[in-house]
N, C-alpha and C positions, 0 to 999 in steps of 0.2 A: 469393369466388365459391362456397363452400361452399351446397351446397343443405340444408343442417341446419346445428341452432346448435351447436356445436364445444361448450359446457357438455355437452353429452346425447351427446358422441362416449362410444361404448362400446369400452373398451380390452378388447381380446383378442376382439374378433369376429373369428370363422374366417368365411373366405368359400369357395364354391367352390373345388375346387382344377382347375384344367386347364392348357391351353397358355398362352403368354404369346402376348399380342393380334397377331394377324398386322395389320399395316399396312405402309403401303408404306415401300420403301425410303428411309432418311433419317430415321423418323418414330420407329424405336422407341425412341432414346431419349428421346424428347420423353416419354414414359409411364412413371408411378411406380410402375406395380405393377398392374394390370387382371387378372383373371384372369377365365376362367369365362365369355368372351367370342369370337365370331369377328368379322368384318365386313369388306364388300368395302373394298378398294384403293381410297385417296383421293389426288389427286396431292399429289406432295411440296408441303412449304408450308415454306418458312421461317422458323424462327421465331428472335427477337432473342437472342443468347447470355445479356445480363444485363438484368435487368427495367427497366419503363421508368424508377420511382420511387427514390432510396437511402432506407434506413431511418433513420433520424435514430439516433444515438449518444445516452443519456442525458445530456441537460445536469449540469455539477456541480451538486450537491443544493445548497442552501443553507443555511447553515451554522448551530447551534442555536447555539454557542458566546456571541456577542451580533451586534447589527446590526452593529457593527464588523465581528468576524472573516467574515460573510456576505459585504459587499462585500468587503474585499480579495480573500479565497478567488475571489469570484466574475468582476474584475475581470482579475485573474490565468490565472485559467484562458481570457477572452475574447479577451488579449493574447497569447494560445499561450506565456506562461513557466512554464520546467520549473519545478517544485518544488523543485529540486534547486539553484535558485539565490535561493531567495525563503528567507529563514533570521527565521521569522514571530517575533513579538513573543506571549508566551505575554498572549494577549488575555482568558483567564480569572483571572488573578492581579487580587488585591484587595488592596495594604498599607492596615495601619494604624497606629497611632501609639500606644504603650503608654509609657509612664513619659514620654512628651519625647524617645524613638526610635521610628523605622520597626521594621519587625517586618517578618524572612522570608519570602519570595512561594512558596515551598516548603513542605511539612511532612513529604512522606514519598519515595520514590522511584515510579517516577524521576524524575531530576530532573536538569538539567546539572551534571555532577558537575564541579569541577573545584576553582576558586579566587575566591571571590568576595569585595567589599570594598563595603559600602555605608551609610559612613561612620558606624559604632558601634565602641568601642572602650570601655576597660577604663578609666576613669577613679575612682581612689581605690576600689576594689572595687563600682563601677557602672558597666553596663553605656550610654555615655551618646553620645549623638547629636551628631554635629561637622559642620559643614561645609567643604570644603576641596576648592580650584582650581591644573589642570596644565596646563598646556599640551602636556602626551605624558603617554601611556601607556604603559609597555611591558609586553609578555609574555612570557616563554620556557616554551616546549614540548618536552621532551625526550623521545625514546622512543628503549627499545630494543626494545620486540614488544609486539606486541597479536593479539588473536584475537576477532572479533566475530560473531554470528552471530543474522541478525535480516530474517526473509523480507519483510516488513510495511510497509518505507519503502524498496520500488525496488531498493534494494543492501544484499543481506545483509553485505557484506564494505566499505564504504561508511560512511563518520561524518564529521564535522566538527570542527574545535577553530577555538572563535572567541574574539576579542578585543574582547569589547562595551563602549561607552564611552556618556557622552552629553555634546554637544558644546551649551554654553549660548551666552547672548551672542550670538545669531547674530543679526546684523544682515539683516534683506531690507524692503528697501525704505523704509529710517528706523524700523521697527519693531527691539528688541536684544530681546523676549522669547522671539525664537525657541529651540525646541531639537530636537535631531536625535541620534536612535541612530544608533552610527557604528560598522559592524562591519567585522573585518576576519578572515577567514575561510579557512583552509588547510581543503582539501576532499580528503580520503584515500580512496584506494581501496589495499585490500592484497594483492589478485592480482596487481595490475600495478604496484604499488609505484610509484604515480604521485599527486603532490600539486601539487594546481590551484590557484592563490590568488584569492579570489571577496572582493569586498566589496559590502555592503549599508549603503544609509542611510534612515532612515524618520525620519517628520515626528513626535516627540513634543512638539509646540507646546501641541496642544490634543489632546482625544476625536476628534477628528474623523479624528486620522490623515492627513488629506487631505495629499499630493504634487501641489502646484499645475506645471505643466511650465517654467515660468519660473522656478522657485527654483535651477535650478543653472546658470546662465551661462554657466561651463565646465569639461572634467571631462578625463577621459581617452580614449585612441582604443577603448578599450573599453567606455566606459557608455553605459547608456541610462538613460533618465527613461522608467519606466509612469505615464503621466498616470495622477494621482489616487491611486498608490498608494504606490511608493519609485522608488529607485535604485539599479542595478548596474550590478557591472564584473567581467567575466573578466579574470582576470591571467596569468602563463604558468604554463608547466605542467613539474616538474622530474620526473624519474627518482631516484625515492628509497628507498634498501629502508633497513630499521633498521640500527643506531643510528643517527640522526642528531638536529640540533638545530635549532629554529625560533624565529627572536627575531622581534616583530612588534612594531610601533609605531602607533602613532595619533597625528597630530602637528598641531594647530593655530595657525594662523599669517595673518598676512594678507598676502595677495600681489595687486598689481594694486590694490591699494587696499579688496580684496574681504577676504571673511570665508571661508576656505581651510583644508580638513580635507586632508592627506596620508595616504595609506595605504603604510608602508613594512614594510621586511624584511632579516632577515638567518638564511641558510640554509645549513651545515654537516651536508655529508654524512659518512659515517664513516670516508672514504679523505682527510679534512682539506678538501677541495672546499668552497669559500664562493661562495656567490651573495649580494650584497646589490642594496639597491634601491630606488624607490620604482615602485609597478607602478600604482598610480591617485592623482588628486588630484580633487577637486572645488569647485570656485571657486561660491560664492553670490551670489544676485543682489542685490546691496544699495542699489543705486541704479535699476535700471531702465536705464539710458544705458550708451553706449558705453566714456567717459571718466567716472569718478568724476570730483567736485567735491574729494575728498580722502578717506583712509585711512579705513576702517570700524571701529570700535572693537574690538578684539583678543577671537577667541568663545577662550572657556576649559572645558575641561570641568569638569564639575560632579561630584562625591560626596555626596550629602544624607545626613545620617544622621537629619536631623530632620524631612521630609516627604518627599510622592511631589513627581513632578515633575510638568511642568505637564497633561501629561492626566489627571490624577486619582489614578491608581492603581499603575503604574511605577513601579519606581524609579531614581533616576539614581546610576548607581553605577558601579565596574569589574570587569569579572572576565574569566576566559579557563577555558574551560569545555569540556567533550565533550560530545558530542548524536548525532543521528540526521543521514543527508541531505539535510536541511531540511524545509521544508514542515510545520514542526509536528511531524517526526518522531522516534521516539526507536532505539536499538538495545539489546541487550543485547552486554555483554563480559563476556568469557567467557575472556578472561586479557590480562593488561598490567603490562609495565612502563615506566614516566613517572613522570614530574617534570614541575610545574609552578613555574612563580614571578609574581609581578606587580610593577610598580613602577611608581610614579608620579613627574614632574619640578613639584614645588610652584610655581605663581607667585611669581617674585622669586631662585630658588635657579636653580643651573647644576649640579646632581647628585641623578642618579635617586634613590628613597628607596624600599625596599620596603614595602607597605601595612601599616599596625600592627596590621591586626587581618584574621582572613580567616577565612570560612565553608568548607565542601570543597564550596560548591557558589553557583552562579549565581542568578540570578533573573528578569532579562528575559524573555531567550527562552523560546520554548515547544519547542526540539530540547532532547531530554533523553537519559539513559542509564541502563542499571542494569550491576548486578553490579562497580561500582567501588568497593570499600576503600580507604578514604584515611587517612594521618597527617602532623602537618607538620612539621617539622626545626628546630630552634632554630639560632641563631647569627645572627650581623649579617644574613644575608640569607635567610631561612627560607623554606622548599620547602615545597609538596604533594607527597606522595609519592602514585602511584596505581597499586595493586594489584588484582588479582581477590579479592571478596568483597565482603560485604553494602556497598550503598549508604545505611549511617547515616549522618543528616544530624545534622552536630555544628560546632562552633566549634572551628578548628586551631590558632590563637597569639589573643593580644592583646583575648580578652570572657574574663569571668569562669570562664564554665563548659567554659573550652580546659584540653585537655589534651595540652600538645605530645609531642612523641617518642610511642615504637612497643610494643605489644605482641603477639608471636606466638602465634598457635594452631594447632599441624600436628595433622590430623586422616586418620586411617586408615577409608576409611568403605568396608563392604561392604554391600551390594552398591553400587560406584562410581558407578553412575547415581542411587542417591539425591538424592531431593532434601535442602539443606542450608539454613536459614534464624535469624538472628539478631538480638536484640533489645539493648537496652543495660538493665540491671537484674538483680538477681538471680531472675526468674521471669520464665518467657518470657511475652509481649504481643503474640500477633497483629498489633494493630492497630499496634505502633510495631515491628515485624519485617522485615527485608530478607532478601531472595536473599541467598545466596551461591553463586556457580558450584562445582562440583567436578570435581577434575581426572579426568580418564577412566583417567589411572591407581588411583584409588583414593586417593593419599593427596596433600593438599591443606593446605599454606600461609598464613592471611590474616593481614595484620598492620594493625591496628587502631590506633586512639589506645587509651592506656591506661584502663582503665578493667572493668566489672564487667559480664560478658556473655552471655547464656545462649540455648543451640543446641537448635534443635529440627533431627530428623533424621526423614525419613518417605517410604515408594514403597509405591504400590498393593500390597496382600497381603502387607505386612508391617506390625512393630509399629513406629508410632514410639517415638523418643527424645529424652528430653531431659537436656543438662546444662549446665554452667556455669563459666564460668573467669573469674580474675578478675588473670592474672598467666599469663607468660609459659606454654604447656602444652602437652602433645602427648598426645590421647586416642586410643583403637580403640575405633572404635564398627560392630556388627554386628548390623543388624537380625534381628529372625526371622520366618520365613515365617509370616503366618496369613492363610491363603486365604477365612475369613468376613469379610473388611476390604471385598475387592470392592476397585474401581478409583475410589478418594478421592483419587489425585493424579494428573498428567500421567503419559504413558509417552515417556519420551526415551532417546534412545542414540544414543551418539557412535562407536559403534564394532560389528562383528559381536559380541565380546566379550560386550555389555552386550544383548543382545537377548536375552537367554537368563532376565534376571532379568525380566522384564517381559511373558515368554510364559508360558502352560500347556502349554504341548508344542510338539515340533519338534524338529530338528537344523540348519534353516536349508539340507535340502536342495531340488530341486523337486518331489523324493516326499516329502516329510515337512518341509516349509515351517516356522517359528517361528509360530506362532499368536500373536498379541498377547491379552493381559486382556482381556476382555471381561464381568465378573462386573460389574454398575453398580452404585455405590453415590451418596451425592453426593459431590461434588469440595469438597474442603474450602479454606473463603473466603481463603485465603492465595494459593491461585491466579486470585483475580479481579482483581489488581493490574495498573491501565494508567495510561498517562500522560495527561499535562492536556489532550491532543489526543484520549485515550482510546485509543491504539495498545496493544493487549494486549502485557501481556511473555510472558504463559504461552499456548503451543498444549497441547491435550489431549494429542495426538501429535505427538513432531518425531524424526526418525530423520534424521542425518547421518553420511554417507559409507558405508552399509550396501550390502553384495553380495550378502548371504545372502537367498536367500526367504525372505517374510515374509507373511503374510496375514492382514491385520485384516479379521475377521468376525463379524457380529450384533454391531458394537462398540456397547459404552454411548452415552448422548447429549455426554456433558462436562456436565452441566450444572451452570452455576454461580452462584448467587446472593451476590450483591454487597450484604451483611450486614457489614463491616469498615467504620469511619467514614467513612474519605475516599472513599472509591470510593461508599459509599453516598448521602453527601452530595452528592457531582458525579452520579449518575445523578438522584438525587431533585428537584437543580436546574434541574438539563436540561429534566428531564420525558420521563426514558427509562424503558425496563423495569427492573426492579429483577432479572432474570434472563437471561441469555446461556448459549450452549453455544461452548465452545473447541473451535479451530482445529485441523487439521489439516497440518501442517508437513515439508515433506521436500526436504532439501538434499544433491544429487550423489549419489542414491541409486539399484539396480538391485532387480528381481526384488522391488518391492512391488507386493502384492494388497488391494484396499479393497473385500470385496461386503457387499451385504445388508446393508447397516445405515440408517439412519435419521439424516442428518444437515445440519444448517443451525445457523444461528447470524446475529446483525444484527451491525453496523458504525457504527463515527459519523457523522455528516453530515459534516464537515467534513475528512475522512479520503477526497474526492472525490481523484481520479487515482491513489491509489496499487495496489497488487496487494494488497489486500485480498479473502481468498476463506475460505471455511469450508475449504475442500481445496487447498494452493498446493505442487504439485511445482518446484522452480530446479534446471537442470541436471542433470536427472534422466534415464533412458533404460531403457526395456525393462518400464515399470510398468502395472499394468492398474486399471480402476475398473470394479467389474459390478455389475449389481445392483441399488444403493442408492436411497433415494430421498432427493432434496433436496428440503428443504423450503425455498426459495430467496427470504429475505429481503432480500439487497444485489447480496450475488456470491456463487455457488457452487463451482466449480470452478476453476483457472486450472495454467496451462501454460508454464512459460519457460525457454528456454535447451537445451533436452534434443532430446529428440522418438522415435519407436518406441515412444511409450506408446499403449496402446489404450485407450478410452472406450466401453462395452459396455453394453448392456440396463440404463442408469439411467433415471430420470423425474423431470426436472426441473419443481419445479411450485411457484409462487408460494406464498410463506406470509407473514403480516403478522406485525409484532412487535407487540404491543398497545402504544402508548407514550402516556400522556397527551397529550408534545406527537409526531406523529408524523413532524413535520421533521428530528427529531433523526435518523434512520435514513438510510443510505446508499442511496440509489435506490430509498427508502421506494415503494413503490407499484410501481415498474417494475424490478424485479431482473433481473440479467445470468444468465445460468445459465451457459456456459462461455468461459473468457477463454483463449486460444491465442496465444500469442507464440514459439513455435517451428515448426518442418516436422517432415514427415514423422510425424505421429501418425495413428492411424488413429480414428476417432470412427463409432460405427454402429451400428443397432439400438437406439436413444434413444429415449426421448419427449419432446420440449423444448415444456413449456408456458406459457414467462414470456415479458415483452414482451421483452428483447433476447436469443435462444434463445445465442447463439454468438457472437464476438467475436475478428478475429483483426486486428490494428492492423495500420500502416504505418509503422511506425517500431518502435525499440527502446526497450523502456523505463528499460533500467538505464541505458544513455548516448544515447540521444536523435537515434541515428542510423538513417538511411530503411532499410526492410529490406522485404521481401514474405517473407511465410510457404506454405506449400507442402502441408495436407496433403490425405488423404483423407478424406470420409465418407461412401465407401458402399462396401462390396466387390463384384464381380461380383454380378449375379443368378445366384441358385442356390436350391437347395430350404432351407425352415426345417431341415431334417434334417443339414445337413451341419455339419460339426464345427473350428471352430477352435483349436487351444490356444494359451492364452497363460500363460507362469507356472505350468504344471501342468494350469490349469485350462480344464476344454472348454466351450467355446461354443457353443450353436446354439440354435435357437429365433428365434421374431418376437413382437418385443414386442404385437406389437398382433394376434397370434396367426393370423395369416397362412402359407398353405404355403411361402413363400419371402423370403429373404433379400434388401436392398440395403443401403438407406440411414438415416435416421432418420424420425423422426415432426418436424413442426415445424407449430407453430400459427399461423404465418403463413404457408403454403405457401397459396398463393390468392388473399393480400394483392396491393394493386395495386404494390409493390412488389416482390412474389414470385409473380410469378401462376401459374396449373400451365401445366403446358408445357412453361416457359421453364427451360431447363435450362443448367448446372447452377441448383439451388436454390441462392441466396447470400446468403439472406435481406434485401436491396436492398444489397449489396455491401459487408455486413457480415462476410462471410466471404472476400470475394476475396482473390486471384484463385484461390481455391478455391471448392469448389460441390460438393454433392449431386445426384448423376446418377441417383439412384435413390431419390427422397422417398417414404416410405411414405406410405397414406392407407388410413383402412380401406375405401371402396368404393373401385370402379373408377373411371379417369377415362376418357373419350373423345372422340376429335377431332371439331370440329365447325370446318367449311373454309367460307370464305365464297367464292365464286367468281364474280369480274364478268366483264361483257362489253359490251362497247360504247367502250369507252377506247383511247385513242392508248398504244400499248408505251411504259412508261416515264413514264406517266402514276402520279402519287402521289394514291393516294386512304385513306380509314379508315373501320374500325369498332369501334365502342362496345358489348361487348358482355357482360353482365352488372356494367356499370361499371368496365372494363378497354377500353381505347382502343388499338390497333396500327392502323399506317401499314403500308405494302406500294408498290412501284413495281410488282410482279408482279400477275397475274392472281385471286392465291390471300393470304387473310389467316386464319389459322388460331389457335382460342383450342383451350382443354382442363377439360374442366369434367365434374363428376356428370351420374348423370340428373338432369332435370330442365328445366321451361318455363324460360326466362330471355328477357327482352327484351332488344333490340338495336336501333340508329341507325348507320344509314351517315353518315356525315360528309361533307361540302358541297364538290363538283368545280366549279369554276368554269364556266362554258357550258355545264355537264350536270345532266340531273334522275335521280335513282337511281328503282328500279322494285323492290322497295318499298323506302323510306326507313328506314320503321322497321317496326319488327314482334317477333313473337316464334317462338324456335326452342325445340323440342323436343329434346330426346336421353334416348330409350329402347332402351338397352343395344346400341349399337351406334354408328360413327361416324354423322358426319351432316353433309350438302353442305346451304347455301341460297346462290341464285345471285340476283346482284344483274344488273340490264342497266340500262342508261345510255345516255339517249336525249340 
């Protein structure tokens, strides 16, 4: 209903300064901000609390990855299932077939790191492709602590170890070429030291992936069948803090005459406590009928080491691996100790066999992980060992190029927040380099397969280093400060401690705050590395469990091109930008300041539901954001679990990623600017100028339960002059250069979804059951009351006015609009003629009555 086109709105127009609009009682908060205005007394008019329209939610984007990962992704999110139960099939993986073996669906991290076997092993000093059928699987999963921390896939604190198999032979409907991924899936959370058991099975028959609803017969009291896509099942849920120990099985068998995958367990808590079990079955439909005519032929799983399996490109293999909380997602860990093992029961034999040959890492799925060092243990039953450090992908026993048992590297590294990264070779290689975490004490652990390996060490305004070990070592490495380096790597810290090496000044008090780096230089290509769903492992900034003020300001962009092969390769195939700027990351943190800087960054398409933002506060409390401008390509902001942070004079405003194909982008075209999943924030003095301004759900995202959020965005009216502090820093001023204070700017405030008036602003109740009681706009608005006469009390009649539509049982139907002519239609009373029907109203700088009569 804007009487100008919102492109040509002038940001910081001063208007008038006077009294605030005298109207009648009832009315003034129906008004955004008018000044410089009197006008008589109109009767009170009611108007509807929430608009009459909702704003539509961005649909999930559709997925660049192939047609394949688009439907499920999109299928999935139409059936309202979480992510967090969907444990996707890494739909970009392409094996091939080198010497008469399959070849690796990995190359570099992350990757699922854990135990994988897919049918090559060491014959006469060749690496050579076998094939070989179990009827079970088994896995054990041992931990005694882990620490993971990873804002990007829903649950920082959140991973999975799963048991992926593929189930051949499977008989449906006189057809045995069927085959099915058969997972079985402990789902961790480490706060609450609680493990869910979740299994998945998806249709690897053909490409097509398709889950017809008739393929599983019968199942457990917990599955479902998403037509067209898979099948789950929630299992229960135990009370588990470390150590303890997880044996899982996968067990095929025919039952009922059917073709019957079991999903069993055995779980050892560390007070001796065993739970066993089987928590799902699922019975295939092999005849169609009620009564089989007889026994379905026995499905076996399969191991190929000499092709993919039957969709083309998979492969059919076993392994038991760590990942992200599904959905394609990955985590970083950031300390662990585990043991894995695998074993398979051969057709024909009555005793498990451990696999003869094992990768430290998976292949199927697309949940992955970094920051896991692996070695594997000789003897009759040989382990994965899994440590914190670099995620090299190598061969642990039983291929040529294994190298079983351990060697140590303790490393004394200052400043402790360095970053620490490692390669296999005597000269370090970017491109074949992995993470390794470092302990925030400073001195750091990894134990490796043996072998010849060289560290580079490197943080913003220092030198790096590089060196080399090739046998058991313990170095002190201590970078030096040179302040012409500028900010070429992340700025992370785990601690008050470590903020000190990453600022120019401060003491961390609220007079003298830790200033973070802000010298830009480029971010060097080692921090472009993301997983094959494209989940970044690196934020620009990640500050966890910080108390001390902090205040990042005039920060660098991040910016970072993706110039290292693999990363280069998967943006160039996509048909993305070949440049991004990193994230901003802050986990249980107090008293951070983010102003004045310049910040945005894209996202994958296929990365649709998760908390993906360029800025993502978790559990955070007492933080401020002023200032900044987003240049808001996916999602800009986001907010969970905390609340008491303020959201102050930023402007949010649409930027496009340039991308060949431009699918590839996350709410490519329609970006989110603030995502709210907590109370009590206070949000105000904004400009929000992208299609979806603000976003505060009805539900939880990390566990999926109903919630309503709570906050504010508008403080009292009061003069631009008056002064807030938040963090040290004072507040005042109107973004849109106005004598006084409320609420935000928002570029659907008019929309027939949000029309003016109607208060609070909810953007079509995209905000509820919260709202803006005080929408800025740069001119005045004012009441224009329709007033009939002629109608039975209680008589429901409408008007249409500037193509905004309100009903009334009362006398009085009241919009809120500029100056400006606008037309309007009375809407059709049965037995009565309106006097005039349609016509057109003025409003010059004052309210304004037209009276309809009804003959």
């Amino acid at each position: 209903m804007a009487s100008f086109p919102r492109s040509k709105l002038v940001v910081g127009l001063v208007l008038a300064v006077a009294a605030f609009v005298a109207v009648p009682a009832g009315m003034a908060a129906h008004l955004s901000g008018s000044e410089g205005v009197t006008a008589a007394p109109l009767p009170s008019v009611a108007l509807p609390a929430n608009p009459a329209g909702e704003h539509p939610l961005p649909a999930p984007a559709a997925s660049a990855t192939s047609p394949m990962a688009q439907r499920v992704l999109a299928e999935l999110a139409n059936a309202h299932v979480p992510l967090n139960r969907a444990f996707l099939p890494n739909f970009n993986a392409r094996t091939t077939v080198a010497g008469g073996s399959v070849t690796p669906l990995y190359s570099s991290a992350p990757a699922p790191m854990g135990l994988g076997y897919w049918g090559v092993q060491d014959v006469n000093g060749t690496d050579t492709g076998t094939v070989g059928y179990t009827s079970s699987v088994a896995g054990q999963w041992n931990l005694n602590s882990i620490q993971t921390m990873y804002l990007d896939n829903d649950g920082p604190d959140q991973f999975t170890v799963q048991l992926n198999t593929v189930l051949t032979n499977v008989d449906l409907l006189g057809d045995t070429s069927n085959q099915f991924w058969i997972q079985n899936v402990p789902f961790y959370t480490e706060s609450t030291h609680q493990l869910t058991l979740i299994d998945n099975i998806w249709n690897f028959s053909s490409s097509a992936f398709y889950m017809d609803p008739s393929t599983i017969y019968a199942h457990g009291p917990g599955g479902a069948v998403v037509p067209g896509v898979y099948y789950y099942a929630v299992g229960p849920t135990f009370d588990l803090a470390p150590p303890f120990t997880v044996n899982l099985y996968n067990n095929a068998s025919v039952v009922n005459d059917r073709p019957t995958v079991f999903f069993n367990y055995s779980i050892t808590a560390s007070n001796g406590t065993n739970w066993a079990g089987s928590f799902d079955f699922a019975e295939f439909n092999s005849t169609g009928s009620a009564i089989p005519t007889g026994p379905a032929p026995p499905p076996t799983f399969q191991i190929n080491g000499l092709a993919a399996g039957n969709q083309g490109y998979l492969l059919n293999d076993a392994e038991i691996m760590l990942g992200g909380p599904g959905g394609g997602s990955t985590t970083n860990v950031v300390g662990i100790d585990s043991t894995m093992g695998l074993w398979t029961l051969p057709n024909g034999t009555s005793t498990f066999q451990p696999v003869p040959a094992a990768y430290d890492f998976g292949t199927d799925t697309g949940e992955t992980s970094a920051g896991i060092a692996e070695w594997g243990s000789t003897g009759a039953s040989p382990l994965a060992h899994l440590g914190a450090g670099p995620s090299l992908l190598y061969p642990l026993w039983g291929l040529t190029h294994a190298h079983p048992g351990a060697m140590t590297t303790t490393v004394d590294l200052t400043p402790s927040n360095a970053f620490a990264f490692a390669s296999p070779g005597p000269s370090f290689s970017a491109p074949a380099a992995a993470w390794a975490p470092t302990d925030p004490s400073g001195v750091t652990t990894y134990t490796l397969a043996p072998g010849t390996y060289t560290w580079k060490f490197l943080l913003s305004d220092f030198n790096p280093t590089v060196a080399t070990t090739s046998a058991n070592a313990s170095m002190t490495v201590g970078l030096t400060r040179n302040a012409s380096l500028g900010v070429y790597t992340p700025l992370w810290a785990w601690n008050n401690g470590q903020l000190a090496a990453i600022s120019v000044a401060g003491t961390g008090t609220i007079g003298n705050p830790y200033v973070l780096d802000h010298s830009s230089a480029p971010i060097d290509p080692l921090f472009g590395e993301f997983s094959d769903y494209e989940f970044p492992v690196f934020a620009g900034v990640q500050l966890v469990g910080t108390t001390a003020y902090v205040s990042a300001v005039g920060m660098p962009t991040f910016s970072i091109t993706y110039s290292l092969p693999a990363e280069q390769a998967a943006v160039s195939g996509l048909g993305e930008p070949t440049t991004n700027f990193l994230q901003y990351n802050f986990w249980g943190v107090q008293h951070v300041s983010i102003g004045y800087s310049t910040i945005s960054g894209w996202f994958y398409s296929a990365d649709s539901g998760f908390p993906l933002g360029n800025v993502v506060f978790w559990n955070s409390t007492h933080n401020l954001v002023a200032g900044n401008t987003f240049l808001d390509m996916s999602t800009a902001l986001i907010f969970y679990g905390g609340g008491y942070n303020t959201v102050w004079g930023n402007t949010f405003s649409a930027a496009t990623a340039i991308a060949p194909n431009p699918g590839t982008i996350l709410y490519g075209g329609t970006p989110l600017g603030l995502w709210l999943i907590e109370s009590n924030d206070l949000v105000y003095n904004n400009y929000f100028d992208v299609t979806y301004n603000a976003y505060t759900p009805t539900n939880d995202i990390y566990n999926g339960a109903p919630a309503f959020y709570f906050d504010h965005f508008n403080v009292p009216l009061q003069s631009a002059s008056n002064v807030r502090s938040v963090n040290g820093w004072a507040l005042s001023g109107s973004i849109l250069g106005l004598s006084w204070q409320g609420g935000n700017y928002w570029n659907d405030y008019g929309a027939q979804w949000a029309p003016y008036g109607h208060l609070p602003y909810n953007g079509g109740y995209l905000i509820y059951p919260s709202g803006d009681y005080l929408p800025l706009t740069a001119n005045p608005l004012y009441l224009i009351v329709f007033h009939e006469t002629g109608l039975a009390g209680g008589t429901a009649w409408s008007v249409t006015f500037d193509g905004i539509t309100e009903s009334s049982t009362s006398a009085y139907i009241g919009f809120s609009d500029f100056n400006g002519t606008y037309a309007y239609v009375v809407g059709p009373v049965s037995g009565h003629t309106a006097h005039p029907a349609t016509g057109a109203a003025t409003i010059a700088g004052a309210h304004t009555q037209v009276t309809i009569k009804w003959t």
